[in-house]
N, C-alpha and C positions, 0 to 999 in steps of 0.2 A: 140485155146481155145476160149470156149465165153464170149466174153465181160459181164462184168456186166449189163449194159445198157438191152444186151440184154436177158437177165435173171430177168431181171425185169419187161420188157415186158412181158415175157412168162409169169411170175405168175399172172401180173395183169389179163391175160387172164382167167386167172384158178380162177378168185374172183369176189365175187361180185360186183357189178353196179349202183346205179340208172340211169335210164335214163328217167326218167317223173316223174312228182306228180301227183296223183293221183283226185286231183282236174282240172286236166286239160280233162280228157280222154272224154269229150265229143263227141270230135270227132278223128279220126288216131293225133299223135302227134309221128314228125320225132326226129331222135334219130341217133348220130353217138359217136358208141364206141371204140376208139382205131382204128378207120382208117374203121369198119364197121357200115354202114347206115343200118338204121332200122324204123321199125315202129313200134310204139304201139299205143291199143288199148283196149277196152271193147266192145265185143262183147253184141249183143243183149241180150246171155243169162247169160250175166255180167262175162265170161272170160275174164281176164287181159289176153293178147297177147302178146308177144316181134317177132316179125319176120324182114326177111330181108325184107330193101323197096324199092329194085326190082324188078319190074314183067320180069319173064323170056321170056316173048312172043317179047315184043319187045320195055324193057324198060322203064316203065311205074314207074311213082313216088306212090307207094301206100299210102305214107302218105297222098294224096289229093286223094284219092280213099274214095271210100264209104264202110262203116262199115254193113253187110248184118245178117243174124241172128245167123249164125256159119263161118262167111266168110267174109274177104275183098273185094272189087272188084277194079280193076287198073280202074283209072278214063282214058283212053286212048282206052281200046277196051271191058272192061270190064270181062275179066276173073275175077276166082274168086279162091281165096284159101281159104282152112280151116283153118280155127282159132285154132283148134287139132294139125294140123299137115303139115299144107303147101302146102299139097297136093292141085292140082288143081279140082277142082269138077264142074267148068261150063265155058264153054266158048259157048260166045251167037252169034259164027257167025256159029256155026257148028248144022249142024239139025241132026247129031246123038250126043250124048253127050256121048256115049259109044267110039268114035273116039278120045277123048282127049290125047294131047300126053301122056303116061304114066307117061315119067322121069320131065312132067311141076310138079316144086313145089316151092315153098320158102322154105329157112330155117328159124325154127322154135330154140326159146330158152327157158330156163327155166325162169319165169315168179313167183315172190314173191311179193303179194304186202304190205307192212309191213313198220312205220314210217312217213306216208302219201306221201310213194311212192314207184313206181312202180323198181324194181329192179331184173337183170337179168345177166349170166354168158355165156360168147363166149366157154368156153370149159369146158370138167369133172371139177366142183367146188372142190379145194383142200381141204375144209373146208366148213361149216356149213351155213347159212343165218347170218347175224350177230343177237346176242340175247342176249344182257348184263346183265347179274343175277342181278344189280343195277333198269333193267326198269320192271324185270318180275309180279312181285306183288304191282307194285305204281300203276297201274289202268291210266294210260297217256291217256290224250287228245292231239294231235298233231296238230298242224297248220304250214303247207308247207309252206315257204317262197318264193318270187320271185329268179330265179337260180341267181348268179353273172357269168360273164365268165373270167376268170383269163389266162391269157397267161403264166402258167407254169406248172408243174409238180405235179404229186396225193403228191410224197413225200416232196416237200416242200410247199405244201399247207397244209399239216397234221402237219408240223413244225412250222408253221406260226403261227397255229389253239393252237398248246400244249406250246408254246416258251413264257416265262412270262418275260423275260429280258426287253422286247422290250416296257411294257407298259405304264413306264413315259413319254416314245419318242411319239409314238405312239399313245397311247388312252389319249391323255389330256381333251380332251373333253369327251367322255363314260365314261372314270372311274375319272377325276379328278386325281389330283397328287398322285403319288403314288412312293415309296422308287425307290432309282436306284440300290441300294444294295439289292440281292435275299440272304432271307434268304438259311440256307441249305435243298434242296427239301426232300421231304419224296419219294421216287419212287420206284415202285416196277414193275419185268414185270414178266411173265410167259406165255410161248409162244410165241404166237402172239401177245398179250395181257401185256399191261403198263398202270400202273394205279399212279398218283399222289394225294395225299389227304392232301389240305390247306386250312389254314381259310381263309375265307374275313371277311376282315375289308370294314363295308360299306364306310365309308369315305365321299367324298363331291358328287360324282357321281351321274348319277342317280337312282341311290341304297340306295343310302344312309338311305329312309325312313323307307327298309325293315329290316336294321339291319343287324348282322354280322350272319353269317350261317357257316358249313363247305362244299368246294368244290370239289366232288371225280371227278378229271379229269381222263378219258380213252381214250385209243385209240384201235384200231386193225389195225394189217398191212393187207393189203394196205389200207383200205381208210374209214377209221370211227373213228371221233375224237367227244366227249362229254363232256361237266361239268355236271355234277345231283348237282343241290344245292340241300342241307337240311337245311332248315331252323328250330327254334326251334320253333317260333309260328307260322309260316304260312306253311311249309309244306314241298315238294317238287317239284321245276321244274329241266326244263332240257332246255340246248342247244345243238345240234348238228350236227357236217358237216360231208358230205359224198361228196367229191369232184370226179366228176365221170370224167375220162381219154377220151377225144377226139379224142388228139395224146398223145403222149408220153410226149410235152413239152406243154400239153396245155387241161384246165382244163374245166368243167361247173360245179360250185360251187353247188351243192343240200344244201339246209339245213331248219331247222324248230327248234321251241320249241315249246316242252310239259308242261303241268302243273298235277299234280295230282287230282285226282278228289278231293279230300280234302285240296286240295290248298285255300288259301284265301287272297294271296295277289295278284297283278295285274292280269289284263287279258292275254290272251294268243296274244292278239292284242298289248298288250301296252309293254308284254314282247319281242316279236318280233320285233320291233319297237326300243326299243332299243338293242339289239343284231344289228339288223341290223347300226344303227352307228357303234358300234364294226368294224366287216366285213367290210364297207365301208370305215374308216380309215384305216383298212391294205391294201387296193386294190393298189394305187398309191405307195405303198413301195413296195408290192411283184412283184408287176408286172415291177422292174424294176431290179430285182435280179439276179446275175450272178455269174453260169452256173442256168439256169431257169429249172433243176432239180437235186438232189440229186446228187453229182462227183462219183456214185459206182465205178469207174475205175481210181478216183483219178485224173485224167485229171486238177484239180486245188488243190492249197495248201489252208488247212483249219486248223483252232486254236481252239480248245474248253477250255472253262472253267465249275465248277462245275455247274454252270447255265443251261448250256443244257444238264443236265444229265436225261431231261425226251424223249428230242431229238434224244440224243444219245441212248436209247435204244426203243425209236423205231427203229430209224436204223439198230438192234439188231436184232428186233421183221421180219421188211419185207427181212433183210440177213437169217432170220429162214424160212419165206415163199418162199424165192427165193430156198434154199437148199430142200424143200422138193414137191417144182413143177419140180425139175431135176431128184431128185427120183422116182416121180410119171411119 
């Protein structure tokens, strides 16, 4: 029978990715997902790229290869692949170019660039691009945050991301004191898809100037976790992570906030800036959590209380993706 473990693999296979922000693409930017290295890119006639970053000839790193006008070139002997399709289209030691091996090519992937970053699928995507009916009509400006690297799992860094127990301990600093007792959650899933909707109370934090807003939390399995605040006079932002799989036990955090174009409280700079304290007071907890990903195969004894019942069904949500990556 297959392990869970290993069905979790498989779907994350089958889902989406980021692997760069899109502020970066100035030049090749290396990229490894789940155990495959990659390169991306923006090609001269501004294709977003995801390809394998191996040149077939004879090993060559294409992320430190040169970016050509529909083509990479391996910085070692200079072949050159399409940005289309992989395929090899010049190698400059051969004076007929009509001799090219046939079967030289890279593998090529699907390529979204959406959220101020570059995002991409190893196999038939089981599901959609992600596209939350909460961001479609707010008009979002996005600003990409520096990645984190985290030494553990997409599924407990998505838990980390939704889990509100932990923030008296935890966020003393970002949010200032706040209850150890959770009220009862409002949570609802369908699908893939778990949404939780709470007020904030600004309190002493550094929020506190904006005032009390409501906070629709989301997630999607595997690997997209959100708050959209609405606020009453300033508007709507957004936080959120898309923690993209290395290995299996081992993450590179993507994340960013948006503001609404009719936003009017901070910047997109200053709201980032504090999110980022957030995220960097869970680093030194998560990264120290055991088993450092999700027990799908029960391998350890676990306790829930009403508290994690936005956690718990996520785990609900990627047991529903794991079931229908085995059907497909």
């Amino acid at each position: 029978m297959t392990s869970k473990r290993a069905q979790a693999e498989e779907a994350m296979r089958h889902s989406w990715f980021p692997v760069a922000r899109s502020v970066d693409l100035g030049k090749p930017v290396p990229a490894t997902l789940l155990g495959v290295k990659l390169v991306v890119y923006r090609d001269a006639a501004g294709r977003v790229v995801v390809q394998s970053r191996r040149c077939p000839h004879r090993g060559g790193d294409l992320s430190i290869g040169e970016v050509r006008e529909a083509s990479i070139a391996c910085p070692y002997h200079g072949w050159e692949f399409g940005s289309a399709d992989g395929a090899c289209v010049r190698v400059p030691s051969l004076p007929d170019q009509s001799k090219i091996p046939p079967k030289a090519r890279i593998a090529t992937y699907p390529a979204v660039e959406r959220f101020g970053h570059v995002w991409t699928v190893l196999k038939d995507p089981i599901t959609e691009m992600y596209d939350p009916e909460e961001w479609q009509d707010a008009d979002l400006e996005w600003l990409a945050a520096d990645p984190i690297d985290s030494p553990v799992g997409v599924g407990v860094t998505i838990e980390n991301f939704r889990d509100v127990a932990h923030f008296p301990f935890v966020h003393k600093v970002s949010m200032g004191p706040t209850p150890e007792v959770v009220e009862a959650l409002d949570v609802r899933r369908d699908g893939l898809d778990v949404w939780m909707f709470r007020p904030l109370d600004a309190g002493s934090g550094e929020w506190a100037n904006d005032g009390d807003c409501m906070m629709r939390y989301h997630c999607v399995a595997p690997g997209l976790a959100s708050i959209t605040y609405d606020y009453e006079k300033l508007g709507v932002r957004v936080v959120a992570g898309f923690p993209s799989p290395i290995s299996y036990e081992h993450v590179k955090i993507f994340w960013g906030v948006a503001n609404s174009s009719s936003y009017s409280g901070l910047s997109l700079a200053e709201n980032l800036r504090i999110e980022e304290m957030v995220y960097l007071e869970d680093v030194p907890i998560v990264e120290n959590l055991d088993p450092r990903e999700i027990p799908w195969d029960n391998e350890v004894e676990e306790f829930s209380v009403p508290a994690d019942m936005f956690t718990l069904n996520y785990r609900r949500c990627f047991l529903d993706l794991m079931r229908r990556t085995q059907v497909a």
